[in-house]
N, CA, C and O atoms as CSV, one atom per row, in Angstrom:
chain,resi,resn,atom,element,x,y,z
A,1,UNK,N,N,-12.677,5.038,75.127
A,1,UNK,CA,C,-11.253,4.757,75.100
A,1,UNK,C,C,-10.491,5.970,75.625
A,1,UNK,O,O,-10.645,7.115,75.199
A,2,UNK,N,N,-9.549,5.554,76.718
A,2,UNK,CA,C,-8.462,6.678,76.842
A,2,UNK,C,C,-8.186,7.212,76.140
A,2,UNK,O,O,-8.297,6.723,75.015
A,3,UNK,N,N,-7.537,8.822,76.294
A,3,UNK,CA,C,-7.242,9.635,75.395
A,3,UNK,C,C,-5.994,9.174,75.362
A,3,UNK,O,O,-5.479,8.631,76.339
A,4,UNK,N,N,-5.260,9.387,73.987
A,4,UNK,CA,C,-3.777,9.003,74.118
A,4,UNK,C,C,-3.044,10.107,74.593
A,4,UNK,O,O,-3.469,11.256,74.704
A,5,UNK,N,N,-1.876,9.679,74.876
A,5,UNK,CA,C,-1.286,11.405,75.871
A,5,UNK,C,C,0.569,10.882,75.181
A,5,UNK,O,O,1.119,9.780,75.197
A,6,UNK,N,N,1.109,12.373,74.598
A,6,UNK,CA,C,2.400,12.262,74.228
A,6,UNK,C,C,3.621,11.679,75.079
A,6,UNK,O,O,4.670,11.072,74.866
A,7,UNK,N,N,2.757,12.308,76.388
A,7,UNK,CA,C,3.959,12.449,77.413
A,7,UNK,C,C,4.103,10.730,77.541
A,7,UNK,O,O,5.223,10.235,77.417
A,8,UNK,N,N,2.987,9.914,77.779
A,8,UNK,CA,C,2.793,8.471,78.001
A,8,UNK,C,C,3.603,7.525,77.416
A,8,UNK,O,O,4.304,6.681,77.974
A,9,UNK,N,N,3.439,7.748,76.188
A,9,UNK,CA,C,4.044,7.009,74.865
A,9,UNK,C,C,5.518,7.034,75.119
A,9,UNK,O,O,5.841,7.917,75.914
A,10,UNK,N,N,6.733,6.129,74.549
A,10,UNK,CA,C,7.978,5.502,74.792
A,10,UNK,C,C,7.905,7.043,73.744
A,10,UNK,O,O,7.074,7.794,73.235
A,11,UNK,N,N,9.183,6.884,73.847
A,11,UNK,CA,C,9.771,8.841,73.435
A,11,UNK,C,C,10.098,8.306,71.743
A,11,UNK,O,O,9.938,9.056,70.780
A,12,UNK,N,N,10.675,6.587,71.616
A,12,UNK,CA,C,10.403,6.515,69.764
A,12,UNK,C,C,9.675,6.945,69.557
A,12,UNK,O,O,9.935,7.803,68.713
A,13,UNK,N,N,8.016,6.916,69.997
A,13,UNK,CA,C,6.850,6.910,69.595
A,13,UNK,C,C,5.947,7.919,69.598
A,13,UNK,O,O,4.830,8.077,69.104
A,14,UNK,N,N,6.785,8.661,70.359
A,14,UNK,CA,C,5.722,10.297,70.176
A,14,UNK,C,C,5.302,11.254,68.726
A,14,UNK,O,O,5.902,11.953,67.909
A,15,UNK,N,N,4.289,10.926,68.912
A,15,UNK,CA,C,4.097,11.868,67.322
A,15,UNK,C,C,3.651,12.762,67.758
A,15,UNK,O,O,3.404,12.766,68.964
A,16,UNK,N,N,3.373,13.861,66.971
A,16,UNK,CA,C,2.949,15.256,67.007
A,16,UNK,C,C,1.617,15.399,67.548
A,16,UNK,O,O,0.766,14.515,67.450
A,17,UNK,N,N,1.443,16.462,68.095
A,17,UNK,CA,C,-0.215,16.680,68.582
A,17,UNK,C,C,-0.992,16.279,67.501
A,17,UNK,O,O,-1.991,15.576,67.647
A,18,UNK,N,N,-0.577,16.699,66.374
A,18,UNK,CA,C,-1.662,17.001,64.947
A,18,UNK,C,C,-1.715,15.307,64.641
A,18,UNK,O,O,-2.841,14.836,64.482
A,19,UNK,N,N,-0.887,14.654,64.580
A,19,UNK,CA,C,-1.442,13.218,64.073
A,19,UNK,C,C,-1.817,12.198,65.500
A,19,UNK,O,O,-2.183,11.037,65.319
A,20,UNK,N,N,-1.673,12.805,66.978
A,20,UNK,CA,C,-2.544,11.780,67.813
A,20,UNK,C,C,-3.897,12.300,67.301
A,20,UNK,O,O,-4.678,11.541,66.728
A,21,UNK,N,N,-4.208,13.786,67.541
A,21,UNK,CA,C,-5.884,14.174,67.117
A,21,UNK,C,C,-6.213,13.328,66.231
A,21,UNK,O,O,-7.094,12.505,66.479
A,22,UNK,N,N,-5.410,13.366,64.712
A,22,UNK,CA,C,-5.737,12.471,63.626
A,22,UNK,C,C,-6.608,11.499,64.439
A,22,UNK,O,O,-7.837,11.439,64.491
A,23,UNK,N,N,-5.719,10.785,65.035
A,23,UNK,CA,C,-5.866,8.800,65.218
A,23,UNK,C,C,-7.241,8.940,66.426
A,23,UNK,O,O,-8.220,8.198,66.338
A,24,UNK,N,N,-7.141,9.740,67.250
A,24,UNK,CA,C,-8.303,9.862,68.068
A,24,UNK,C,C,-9.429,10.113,67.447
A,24,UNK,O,O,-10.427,9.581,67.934
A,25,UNK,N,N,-9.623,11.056,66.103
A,25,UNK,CA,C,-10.803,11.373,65.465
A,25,UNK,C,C,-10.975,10.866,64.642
A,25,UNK,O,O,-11.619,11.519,63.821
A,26,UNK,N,N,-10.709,9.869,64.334
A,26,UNK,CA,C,-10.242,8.832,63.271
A,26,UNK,C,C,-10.295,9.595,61.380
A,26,UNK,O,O,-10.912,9.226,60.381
A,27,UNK,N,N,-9.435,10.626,61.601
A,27,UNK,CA,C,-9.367,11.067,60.363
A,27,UNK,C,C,-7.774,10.775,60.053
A,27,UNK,O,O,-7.392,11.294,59.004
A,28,UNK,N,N,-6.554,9.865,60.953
A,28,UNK,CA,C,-5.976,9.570,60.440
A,28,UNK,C,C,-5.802,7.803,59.688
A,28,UNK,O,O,-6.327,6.727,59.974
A,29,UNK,N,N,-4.781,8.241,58.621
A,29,UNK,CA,C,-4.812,7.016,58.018
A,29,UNK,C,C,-3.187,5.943,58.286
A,29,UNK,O,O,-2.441,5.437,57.447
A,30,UNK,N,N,-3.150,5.933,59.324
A,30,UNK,CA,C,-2.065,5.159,59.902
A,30,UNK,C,C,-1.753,3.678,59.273
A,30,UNK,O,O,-2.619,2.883,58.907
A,31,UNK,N,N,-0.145,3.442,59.218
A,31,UNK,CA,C,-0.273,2.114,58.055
A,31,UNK,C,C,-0.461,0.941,59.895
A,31,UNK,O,O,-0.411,1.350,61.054
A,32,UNK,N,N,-0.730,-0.926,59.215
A,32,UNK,CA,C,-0.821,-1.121,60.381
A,32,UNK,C,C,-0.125,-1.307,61.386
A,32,UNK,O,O,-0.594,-1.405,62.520
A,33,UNK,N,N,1.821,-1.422,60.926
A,33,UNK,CA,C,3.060,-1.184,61.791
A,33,UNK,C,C,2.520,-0.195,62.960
A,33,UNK,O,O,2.267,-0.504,64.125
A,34,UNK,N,N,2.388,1.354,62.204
A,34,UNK,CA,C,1.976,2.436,63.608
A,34,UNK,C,C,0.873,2.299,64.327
A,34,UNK,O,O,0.600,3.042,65.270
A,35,UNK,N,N,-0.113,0.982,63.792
A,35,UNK,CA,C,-0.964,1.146,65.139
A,35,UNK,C,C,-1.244,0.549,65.889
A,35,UNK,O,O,-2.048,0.776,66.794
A,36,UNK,N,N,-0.166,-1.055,65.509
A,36,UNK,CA,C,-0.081,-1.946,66.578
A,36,UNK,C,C,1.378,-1.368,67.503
A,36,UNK,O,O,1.656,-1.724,68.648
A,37,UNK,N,N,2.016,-0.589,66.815
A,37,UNK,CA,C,3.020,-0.020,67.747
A,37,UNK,C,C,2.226,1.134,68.809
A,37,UNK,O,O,2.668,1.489,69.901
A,38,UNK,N,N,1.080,1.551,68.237
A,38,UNK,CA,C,1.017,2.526,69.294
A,38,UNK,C,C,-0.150,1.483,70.222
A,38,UNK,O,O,-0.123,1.783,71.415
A,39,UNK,N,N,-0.958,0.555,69.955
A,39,UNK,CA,C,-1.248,-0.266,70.546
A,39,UNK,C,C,-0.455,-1.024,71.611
A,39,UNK,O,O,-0.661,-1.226,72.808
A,40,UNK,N,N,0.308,-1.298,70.954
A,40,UNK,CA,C,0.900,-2.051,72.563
A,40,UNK,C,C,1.718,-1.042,72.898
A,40,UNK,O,O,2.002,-1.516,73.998
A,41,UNK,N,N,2.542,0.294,72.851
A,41,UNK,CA,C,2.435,1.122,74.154
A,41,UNK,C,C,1.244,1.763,74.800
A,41,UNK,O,O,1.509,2.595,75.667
A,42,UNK,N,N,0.162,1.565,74.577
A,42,UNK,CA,C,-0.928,1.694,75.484
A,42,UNK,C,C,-1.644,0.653,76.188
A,42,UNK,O,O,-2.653,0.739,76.888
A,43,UNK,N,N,-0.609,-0.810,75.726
A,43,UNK,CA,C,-0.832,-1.986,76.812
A,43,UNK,C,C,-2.091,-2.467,76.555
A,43,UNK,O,O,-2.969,-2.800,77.351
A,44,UNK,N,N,-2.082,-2.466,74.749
A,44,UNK,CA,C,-2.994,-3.299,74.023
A,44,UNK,C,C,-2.776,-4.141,72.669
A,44,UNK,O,O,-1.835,-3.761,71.972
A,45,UNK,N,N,-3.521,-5.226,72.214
A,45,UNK,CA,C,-3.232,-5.989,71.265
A,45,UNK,C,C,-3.633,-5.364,70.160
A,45,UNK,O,O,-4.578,-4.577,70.199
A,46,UNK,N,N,-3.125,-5.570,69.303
A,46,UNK,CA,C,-3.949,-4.873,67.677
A,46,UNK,C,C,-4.277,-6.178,67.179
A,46,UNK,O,O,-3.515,-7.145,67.165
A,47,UNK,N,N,-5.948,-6.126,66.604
A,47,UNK,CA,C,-6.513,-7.213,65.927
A,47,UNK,C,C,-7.070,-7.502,64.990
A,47,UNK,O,O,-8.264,-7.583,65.280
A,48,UNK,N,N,-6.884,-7.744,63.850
A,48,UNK,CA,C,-7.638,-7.282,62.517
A,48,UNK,C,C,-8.542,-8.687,62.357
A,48,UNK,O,O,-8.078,-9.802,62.593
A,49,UNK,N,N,-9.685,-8.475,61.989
A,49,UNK,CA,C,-11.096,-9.618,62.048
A,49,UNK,C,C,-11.887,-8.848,60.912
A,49,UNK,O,O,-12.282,-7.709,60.662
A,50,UNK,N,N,-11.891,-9.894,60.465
A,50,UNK,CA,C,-12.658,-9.734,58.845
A,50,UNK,C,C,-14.117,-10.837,59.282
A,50,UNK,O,O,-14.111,-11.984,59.729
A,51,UNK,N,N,-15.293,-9.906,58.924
A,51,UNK,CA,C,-16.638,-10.645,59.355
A,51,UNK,C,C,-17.575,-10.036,58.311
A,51,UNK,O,O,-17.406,-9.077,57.559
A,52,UNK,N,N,-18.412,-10.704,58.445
A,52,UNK,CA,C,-19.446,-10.838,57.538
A,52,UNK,C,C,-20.538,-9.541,57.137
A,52,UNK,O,O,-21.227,-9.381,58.145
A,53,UNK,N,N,-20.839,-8.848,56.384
A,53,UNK,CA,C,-21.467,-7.791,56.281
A,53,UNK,C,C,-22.842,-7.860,56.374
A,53,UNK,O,O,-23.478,-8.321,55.426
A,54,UNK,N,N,-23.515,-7.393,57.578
A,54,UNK,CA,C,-24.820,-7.541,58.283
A,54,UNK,C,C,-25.646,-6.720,57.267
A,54,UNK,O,O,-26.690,-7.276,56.923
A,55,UNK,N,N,-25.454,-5.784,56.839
A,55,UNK,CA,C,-26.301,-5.036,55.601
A,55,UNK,C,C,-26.127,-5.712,54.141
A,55,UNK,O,O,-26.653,-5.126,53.195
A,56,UNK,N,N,-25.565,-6.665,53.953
A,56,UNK,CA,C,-25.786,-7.337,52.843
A,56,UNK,C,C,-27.178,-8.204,52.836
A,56,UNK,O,O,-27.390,-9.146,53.600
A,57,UNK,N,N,-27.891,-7.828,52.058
A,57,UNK,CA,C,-28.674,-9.041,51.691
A,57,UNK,C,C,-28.614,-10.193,51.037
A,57,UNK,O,O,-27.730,-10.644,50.308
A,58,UNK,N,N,-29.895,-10.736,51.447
A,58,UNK,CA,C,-29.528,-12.284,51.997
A,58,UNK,C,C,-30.138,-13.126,50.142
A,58,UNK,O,O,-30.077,-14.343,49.967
């Protein structure tokens, strides 16, 4: 996945260096408003899919 870039993002939407790293290293905890907003300014859908847990036994 592209790196996200400040300059890119609509100027509402620029967050700080310290919380794109967050979201790129996935050590941030973004609610899901900010990440379908930052999703579709990077000219993508946000999709939440709930599926079945392959390590559960049977």
């Amino acid at each position: 996945m592209q790196a996200l870039r400040r300059r890119k993002l609509p100027r509402r939407l620029r967050p700080s260096k310290s919380n794109i790293s967050k979201l790129e290293h996935g050590r941030g905890s973004p609610s899901w408003g900010t990440l379908n907003k930052y999703a579709t300014a990077c000219g993508f859908r946000a999709k939440l899919e709930a599926v079945k847990d392959s390590r559960e036994s049977a």
